[in-house]
KETORGU-282221 format. One record per atom (N, C-alpha, C, O): residue number from 1; atom name; x, y, z. Coordinates in steps of 0.05 Angstrom, whole numbers. Example, Ala and Ser with C-alpha at 12.3 -4.5 7.8 and 13.67 -1.06 7.14 Angstrom:
// residues 2
> 1 / N / 264 / -114 / 156
> 1 / CA / 246 / -90 / 156
> 1 / C / 264 / -66 / 156
> 1 / O / 285 / -66 / 169
> 2 / N / 257 / -45 / 142
> 2 / CA / 273 / -21 / 143
> 2 / C / 258 / 1 / 157
> 2 / O / 268 / 23 / 161
END
This chain:
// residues 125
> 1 / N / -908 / 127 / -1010
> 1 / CA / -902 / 102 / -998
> 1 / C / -905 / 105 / -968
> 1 / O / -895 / 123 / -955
> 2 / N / -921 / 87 / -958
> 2 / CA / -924 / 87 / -928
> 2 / C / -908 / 70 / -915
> 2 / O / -902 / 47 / -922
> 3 / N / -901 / 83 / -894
> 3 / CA / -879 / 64 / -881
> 3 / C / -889 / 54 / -848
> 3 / O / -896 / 71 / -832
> 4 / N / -890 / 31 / -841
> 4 / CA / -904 / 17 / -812
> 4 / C / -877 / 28 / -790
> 4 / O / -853 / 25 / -797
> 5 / N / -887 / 41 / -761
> 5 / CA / -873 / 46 / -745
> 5 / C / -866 / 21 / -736
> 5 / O / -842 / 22 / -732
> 6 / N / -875 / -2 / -731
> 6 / CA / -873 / -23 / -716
> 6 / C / -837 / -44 / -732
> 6 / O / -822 / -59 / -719
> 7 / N / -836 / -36 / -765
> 7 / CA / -814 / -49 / -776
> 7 / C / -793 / -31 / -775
> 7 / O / -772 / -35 / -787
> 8 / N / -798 / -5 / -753
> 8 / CA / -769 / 13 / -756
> 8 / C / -771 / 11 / -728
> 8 / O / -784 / 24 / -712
> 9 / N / -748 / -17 / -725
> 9 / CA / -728 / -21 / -700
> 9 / C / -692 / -15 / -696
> 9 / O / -679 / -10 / -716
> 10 / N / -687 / -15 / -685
> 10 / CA / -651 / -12 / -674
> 10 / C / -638 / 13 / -674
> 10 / O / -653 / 31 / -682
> 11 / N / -608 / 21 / -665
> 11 / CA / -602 / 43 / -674
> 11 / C / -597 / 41 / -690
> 11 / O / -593 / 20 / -702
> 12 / N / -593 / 69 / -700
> 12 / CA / -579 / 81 / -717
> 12 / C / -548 / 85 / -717
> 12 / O / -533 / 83 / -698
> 13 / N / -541 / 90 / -742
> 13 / CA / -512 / 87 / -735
> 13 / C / -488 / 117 / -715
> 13 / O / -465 / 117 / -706
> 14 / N / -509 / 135 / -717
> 14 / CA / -498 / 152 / -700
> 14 / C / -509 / 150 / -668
> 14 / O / -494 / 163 / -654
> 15 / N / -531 / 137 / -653
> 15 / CA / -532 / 128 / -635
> 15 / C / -516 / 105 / -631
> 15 / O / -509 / 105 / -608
> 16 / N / -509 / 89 / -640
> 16 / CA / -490 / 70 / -640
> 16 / C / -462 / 75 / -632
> 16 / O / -450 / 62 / -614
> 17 / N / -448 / 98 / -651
> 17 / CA / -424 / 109 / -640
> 17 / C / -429 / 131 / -616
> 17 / O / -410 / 140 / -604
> 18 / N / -450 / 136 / -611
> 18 / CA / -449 / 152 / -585
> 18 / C / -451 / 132 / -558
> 18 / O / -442 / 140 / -536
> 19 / N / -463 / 110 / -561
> 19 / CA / -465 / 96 / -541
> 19 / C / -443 / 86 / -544
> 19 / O / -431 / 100 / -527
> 20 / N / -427 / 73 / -553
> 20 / CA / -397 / 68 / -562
> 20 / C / -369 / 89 / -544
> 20 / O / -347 / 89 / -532
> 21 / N / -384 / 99 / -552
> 21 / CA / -358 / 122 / -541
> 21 / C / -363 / 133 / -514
> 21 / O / -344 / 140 / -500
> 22 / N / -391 / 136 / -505
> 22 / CA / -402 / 133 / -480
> 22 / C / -384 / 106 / -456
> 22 / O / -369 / 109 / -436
> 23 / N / -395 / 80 / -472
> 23 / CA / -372 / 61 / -460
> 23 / C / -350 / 66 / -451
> 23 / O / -340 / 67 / -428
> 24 / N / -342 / 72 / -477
> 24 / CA / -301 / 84 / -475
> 24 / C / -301 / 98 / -460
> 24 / O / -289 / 87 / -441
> 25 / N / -308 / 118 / -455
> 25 / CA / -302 / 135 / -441
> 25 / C / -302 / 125 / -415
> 25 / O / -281 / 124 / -402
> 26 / N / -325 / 118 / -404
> 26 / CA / -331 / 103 / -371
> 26 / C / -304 / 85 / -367
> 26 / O / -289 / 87 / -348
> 27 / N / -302 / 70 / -384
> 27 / CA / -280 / 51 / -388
> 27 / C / -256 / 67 / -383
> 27 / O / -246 / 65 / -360
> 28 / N / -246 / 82 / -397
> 28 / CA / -219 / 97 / -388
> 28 / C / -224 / 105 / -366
> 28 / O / -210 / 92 / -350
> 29 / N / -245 / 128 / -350
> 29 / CA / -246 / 124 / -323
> 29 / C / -233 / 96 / -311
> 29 / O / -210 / 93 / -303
> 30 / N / -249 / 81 / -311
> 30 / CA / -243 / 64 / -288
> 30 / C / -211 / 56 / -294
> 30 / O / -194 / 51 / -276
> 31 / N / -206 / 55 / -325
> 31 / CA / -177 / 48 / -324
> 31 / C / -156 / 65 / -313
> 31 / O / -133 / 57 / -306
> 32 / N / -166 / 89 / -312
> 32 / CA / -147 / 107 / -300
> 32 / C / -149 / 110 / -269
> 32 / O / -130 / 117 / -255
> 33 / N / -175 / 103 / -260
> 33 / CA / -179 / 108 / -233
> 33 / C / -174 / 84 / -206
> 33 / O / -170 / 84 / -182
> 34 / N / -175 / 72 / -220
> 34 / CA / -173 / 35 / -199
> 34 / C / -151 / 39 / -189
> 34 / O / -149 / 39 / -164
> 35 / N / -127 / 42 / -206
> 35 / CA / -102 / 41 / -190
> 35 / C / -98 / 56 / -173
> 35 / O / -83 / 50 / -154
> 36 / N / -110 / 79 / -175
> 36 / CA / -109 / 91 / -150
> 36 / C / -121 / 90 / -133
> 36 / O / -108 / 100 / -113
> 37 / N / -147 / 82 / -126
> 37 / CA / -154 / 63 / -102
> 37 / C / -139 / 38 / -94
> 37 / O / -137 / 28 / -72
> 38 / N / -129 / 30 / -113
> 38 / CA / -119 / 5 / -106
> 38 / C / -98 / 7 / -83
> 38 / O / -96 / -4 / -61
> 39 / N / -78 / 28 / -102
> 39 / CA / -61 / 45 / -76
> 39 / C / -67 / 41 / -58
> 39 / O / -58 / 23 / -44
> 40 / N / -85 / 61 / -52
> 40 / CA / -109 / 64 / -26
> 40 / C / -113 / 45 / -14
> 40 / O / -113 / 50 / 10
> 41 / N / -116 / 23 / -20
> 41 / CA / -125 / 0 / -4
> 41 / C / -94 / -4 / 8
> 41 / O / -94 / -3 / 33
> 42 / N / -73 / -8 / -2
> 42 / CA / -49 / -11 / 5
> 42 / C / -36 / -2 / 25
> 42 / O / -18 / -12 / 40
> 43 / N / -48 / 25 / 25
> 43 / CA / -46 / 44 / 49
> 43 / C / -57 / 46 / 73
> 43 / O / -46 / 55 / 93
> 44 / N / -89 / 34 / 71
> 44 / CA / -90 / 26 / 93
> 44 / C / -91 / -1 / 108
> 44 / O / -99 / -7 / 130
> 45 / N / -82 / -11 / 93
> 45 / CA / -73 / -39 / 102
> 45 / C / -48 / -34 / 120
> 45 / O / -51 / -39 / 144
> 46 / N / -30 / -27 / 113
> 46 / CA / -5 / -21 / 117
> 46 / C / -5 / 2 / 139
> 46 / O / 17 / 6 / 150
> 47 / N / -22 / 12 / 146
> 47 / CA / -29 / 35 / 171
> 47 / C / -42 / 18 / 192
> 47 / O / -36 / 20 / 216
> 48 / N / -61 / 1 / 181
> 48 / CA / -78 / -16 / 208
> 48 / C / -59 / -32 / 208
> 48 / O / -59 / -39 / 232
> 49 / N / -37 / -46 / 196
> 49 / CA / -16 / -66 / 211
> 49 / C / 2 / -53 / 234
> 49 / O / 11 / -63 / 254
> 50 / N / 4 / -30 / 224
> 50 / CA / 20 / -11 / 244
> 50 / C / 3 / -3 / 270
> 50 / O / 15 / -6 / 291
> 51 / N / -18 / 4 / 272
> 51 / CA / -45 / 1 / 299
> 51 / C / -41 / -20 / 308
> 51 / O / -40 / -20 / 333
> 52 / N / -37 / -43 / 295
> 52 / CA / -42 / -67 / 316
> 52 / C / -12 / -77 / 331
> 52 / O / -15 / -94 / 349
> 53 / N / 7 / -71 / 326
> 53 / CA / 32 / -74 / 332
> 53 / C / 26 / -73 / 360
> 53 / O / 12 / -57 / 371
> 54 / N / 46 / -101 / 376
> 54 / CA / 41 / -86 / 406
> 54 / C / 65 / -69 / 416
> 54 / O / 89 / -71 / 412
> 55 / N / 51 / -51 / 430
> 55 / CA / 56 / -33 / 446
> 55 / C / 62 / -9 / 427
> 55 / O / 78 / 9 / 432
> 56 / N / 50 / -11 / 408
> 56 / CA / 46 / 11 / 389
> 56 / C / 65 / 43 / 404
> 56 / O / 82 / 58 / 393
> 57 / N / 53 / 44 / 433
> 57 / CA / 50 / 70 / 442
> 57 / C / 76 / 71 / 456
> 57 / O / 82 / 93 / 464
> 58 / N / 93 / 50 / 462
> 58 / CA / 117 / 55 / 474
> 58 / C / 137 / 55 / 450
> 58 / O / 160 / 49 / 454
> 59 / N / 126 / 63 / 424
> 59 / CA / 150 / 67 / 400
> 59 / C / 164 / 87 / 395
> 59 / O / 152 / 105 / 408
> 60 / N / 184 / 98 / 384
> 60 / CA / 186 / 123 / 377
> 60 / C / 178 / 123 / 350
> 60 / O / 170 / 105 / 335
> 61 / N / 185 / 155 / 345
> 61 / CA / 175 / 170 / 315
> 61 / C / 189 / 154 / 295
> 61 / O / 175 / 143 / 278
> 62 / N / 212 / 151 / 295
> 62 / CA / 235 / 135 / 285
> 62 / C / 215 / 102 / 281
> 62 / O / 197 / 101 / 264
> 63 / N / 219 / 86 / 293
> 63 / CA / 212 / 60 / 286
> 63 / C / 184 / 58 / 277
> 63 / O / 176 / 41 / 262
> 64 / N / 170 / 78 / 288
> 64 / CA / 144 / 74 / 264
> 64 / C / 152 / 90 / 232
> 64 / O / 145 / 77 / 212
> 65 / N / 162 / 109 / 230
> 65 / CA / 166 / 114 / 203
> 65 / C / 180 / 98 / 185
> 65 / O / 175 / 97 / 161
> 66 / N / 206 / 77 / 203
> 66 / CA / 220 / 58 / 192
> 66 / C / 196 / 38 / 186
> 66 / O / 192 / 38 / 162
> 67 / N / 180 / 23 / 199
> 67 / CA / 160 / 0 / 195
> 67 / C / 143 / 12 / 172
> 67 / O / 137 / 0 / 151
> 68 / N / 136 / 36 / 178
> 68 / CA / 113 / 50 / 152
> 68 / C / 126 / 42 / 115
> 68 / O / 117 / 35 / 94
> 69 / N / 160 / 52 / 129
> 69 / CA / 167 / 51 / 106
> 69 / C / 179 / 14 / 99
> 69 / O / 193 / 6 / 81
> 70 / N / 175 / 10 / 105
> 70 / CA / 189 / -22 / 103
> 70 / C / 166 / -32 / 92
> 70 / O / 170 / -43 / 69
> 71 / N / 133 / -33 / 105
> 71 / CA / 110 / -41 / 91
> 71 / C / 104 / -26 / 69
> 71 / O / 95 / -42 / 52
> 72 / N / 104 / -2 / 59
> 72 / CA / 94 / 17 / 32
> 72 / C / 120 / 6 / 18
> 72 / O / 113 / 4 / -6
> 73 / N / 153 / -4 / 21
> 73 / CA / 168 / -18 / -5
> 73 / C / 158 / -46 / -8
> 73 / O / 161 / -58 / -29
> 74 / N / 149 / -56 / 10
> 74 / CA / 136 / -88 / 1
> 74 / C / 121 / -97 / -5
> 74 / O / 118 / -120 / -13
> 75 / N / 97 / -70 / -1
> 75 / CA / 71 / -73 / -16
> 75 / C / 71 / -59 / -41
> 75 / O / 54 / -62 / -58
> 76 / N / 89 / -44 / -43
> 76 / CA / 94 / -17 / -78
> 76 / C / 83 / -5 / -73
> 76 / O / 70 / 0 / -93
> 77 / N / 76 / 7 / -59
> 77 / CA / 63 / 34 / -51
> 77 / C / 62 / 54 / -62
> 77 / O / 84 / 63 / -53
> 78 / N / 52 / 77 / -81
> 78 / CA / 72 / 92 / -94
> 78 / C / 48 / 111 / -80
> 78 / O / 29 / 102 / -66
> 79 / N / 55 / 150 / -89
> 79 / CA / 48 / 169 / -85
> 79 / C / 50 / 168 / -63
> 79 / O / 32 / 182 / -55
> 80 / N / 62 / 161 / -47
> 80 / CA / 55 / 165 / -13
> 80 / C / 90 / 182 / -10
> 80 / O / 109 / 170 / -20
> 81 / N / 94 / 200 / -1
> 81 / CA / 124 / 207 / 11
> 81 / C / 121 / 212 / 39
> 81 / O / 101 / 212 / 54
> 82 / N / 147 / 219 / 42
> 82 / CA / 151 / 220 / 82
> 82 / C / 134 / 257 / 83
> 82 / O / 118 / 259 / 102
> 83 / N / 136 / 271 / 74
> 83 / CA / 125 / 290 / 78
> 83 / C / 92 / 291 / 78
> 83 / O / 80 / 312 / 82
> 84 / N / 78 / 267 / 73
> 84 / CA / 45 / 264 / 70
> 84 / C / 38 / 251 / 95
> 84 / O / 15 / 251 / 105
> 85 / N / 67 / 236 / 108
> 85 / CA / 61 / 224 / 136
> 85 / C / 66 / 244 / 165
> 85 / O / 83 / 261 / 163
> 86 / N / 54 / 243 / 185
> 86 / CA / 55 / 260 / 202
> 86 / C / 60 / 246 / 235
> 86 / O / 37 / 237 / 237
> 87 / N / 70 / 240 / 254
> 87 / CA / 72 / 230 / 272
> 87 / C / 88 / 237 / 292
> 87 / O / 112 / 244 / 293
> 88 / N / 66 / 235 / 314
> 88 / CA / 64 / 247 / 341
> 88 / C / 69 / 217 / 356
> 88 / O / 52 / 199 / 356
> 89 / N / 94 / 215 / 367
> 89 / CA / 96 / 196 / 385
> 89 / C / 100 / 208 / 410
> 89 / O / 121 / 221 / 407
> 90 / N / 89 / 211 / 442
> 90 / CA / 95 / 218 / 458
> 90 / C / 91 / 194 / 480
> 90 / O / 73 / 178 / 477
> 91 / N / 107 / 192 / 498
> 91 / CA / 109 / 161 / 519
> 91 / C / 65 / 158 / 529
> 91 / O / 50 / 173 / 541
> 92 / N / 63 / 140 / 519
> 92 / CA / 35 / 137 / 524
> 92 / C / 17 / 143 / 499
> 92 / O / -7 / 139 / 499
> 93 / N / 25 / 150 / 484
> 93 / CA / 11 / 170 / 462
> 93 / C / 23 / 161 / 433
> 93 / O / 47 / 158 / 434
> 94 / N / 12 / 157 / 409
> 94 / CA / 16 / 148 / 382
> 94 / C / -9 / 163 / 366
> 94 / O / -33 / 159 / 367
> 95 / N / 1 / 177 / 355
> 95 / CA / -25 / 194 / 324
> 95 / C / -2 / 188 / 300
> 95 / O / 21 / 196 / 298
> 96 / N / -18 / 174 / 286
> 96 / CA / -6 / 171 / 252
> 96 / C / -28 / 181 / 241
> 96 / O / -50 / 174 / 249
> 97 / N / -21 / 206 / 214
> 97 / CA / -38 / 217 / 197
> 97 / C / -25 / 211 / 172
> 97 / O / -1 / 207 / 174
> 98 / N / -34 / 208 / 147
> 98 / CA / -36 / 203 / 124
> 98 / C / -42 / 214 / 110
> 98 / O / -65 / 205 / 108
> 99 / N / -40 / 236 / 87
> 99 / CA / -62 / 262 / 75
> 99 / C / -48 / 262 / 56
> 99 / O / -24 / 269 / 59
> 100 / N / -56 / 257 / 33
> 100 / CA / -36 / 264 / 13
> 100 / C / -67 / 265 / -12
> 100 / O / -91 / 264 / -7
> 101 / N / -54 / 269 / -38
> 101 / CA / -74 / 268 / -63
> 101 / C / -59 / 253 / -88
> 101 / O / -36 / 245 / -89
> 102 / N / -78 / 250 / -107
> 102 / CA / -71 / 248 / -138
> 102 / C / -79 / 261 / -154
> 102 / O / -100 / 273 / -153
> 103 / N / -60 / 260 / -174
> 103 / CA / -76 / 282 / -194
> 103 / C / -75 / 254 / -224
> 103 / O / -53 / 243 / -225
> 104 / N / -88 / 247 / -237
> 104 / CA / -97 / 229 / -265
> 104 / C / -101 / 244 / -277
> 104 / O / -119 / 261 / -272
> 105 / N / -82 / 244 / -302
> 105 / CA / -99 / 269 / -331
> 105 / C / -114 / 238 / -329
> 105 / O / -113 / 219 / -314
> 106 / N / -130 / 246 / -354
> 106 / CA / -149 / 233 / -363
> 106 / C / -147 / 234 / -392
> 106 / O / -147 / 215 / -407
> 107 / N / -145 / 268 / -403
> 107 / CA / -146 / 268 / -434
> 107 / C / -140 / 290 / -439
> 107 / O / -139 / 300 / -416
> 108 / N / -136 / 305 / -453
> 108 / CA / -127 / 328 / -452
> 108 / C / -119 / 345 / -430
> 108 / O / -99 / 341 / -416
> 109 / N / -137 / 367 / -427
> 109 / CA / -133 / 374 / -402
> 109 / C / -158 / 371 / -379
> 109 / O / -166 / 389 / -364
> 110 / N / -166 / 351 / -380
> 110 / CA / -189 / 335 / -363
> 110 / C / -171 / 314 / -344
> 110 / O / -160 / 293 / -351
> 111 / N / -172 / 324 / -320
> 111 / CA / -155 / 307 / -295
> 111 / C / -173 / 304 / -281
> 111 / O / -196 / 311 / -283
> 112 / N / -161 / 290 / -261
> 112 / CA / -178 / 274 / -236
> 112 / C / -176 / 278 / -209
> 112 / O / -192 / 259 / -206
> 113 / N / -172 / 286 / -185
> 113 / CA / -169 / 291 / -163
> 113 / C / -176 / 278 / -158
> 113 / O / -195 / 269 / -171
> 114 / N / -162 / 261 / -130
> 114 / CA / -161 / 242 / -115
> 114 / C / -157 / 253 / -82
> 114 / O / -133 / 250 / -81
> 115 / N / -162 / 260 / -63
> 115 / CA / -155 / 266 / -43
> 115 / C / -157 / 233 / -16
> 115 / O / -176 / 218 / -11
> 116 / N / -138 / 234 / -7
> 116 / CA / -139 / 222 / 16
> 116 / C / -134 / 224 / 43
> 116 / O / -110 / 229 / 47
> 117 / N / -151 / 220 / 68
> 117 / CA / -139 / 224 / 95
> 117 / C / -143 / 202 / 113
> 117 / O / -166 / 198 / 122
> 118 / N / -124 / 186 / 119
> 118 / CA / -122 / 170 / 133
> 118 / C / -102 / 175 / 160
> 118 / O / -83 / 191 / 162
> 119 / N / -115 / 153 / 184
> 119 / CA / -101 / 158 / 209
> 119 / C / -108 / 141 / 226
> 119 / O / -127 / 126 / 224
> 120 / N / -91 / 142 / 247
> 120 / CA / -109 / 137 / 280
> 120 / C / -89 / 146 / 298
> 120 / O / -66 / 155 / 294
> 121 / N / -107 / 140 / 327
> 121 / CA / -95 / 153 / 351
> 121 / C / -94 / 120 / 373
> 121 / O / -111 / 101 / 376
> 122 / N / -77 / 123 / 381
> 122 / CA / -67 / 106 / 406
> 122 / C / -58 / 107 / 430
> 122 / O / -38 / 121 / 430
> 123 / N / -65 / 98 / 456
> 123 / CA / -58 / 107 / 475
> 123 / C / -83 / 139 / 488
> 123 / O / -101 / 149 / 475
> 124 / N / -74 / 146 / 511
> 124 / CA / -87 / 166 / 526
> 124 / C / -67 / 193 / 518
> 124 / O / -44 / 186 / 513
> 125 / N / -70 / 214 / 517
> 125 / CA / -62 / 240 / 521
> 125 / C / -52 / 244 / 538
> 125 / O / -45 / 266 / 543
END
């Protein structure tokens, strides 16, 4: 029996579940991974509101860590702690740094690293 190449179209059913599960998989990425950009975005939102504050540079260490923290509870901020923040207030002078990470399992023992460094500087030295 001869068979025409041209009438053997589609997958197969094991290309089918591989592209399938190919999906899934991408899919759980992003499900696992968005929120933590999303974070991210939260974070620096909540850092550039603090830059634009006036007189940023006549603040102390104190009232910017209070404002930092007042914006990261009202936006939900999570993974961020006081130990990932760093701040140098000197009369004339403002540096906020931000450095912290995540870790996402994913699936077994397949995780995700996330690193982040955020900041700025204000005022002259």
């Amino acid at each position: 029996m001869q068979s025409l190449p041209n009438k053997q179209r589609g997958l197969t059913f094991i290309s089918l579940v591989l592209l399938l599960g190919l999906i899934g998989f991408f899919t759980l990425l992003v499900l696992k991974i968005a929120p933590i950009y999303i974070n991210h975005s939260k974070v620096v939102n909540a850092l550039a509101a603090i830059e634009e504050m006036p007189e940023i540079t006549t603040r102390t260490r104190a009232d910017i860590q209070a404002s930092l923290d007042k914006r990261f509870n009202l936006n939900y901020v999570e993974y961020v702690t006081k130990d990932d923040i760093t701040i140098v207030a000197q009369p004339g002078y403002v540096r906020v740094n931000i450095d912290y990470d995540r870790v996402e399992p994913i699936m077994g023992n397949l995780s995700v690293l996330v690193e982040f460094h955020e900041g700025f500087e204000a005022g002259g030295k």
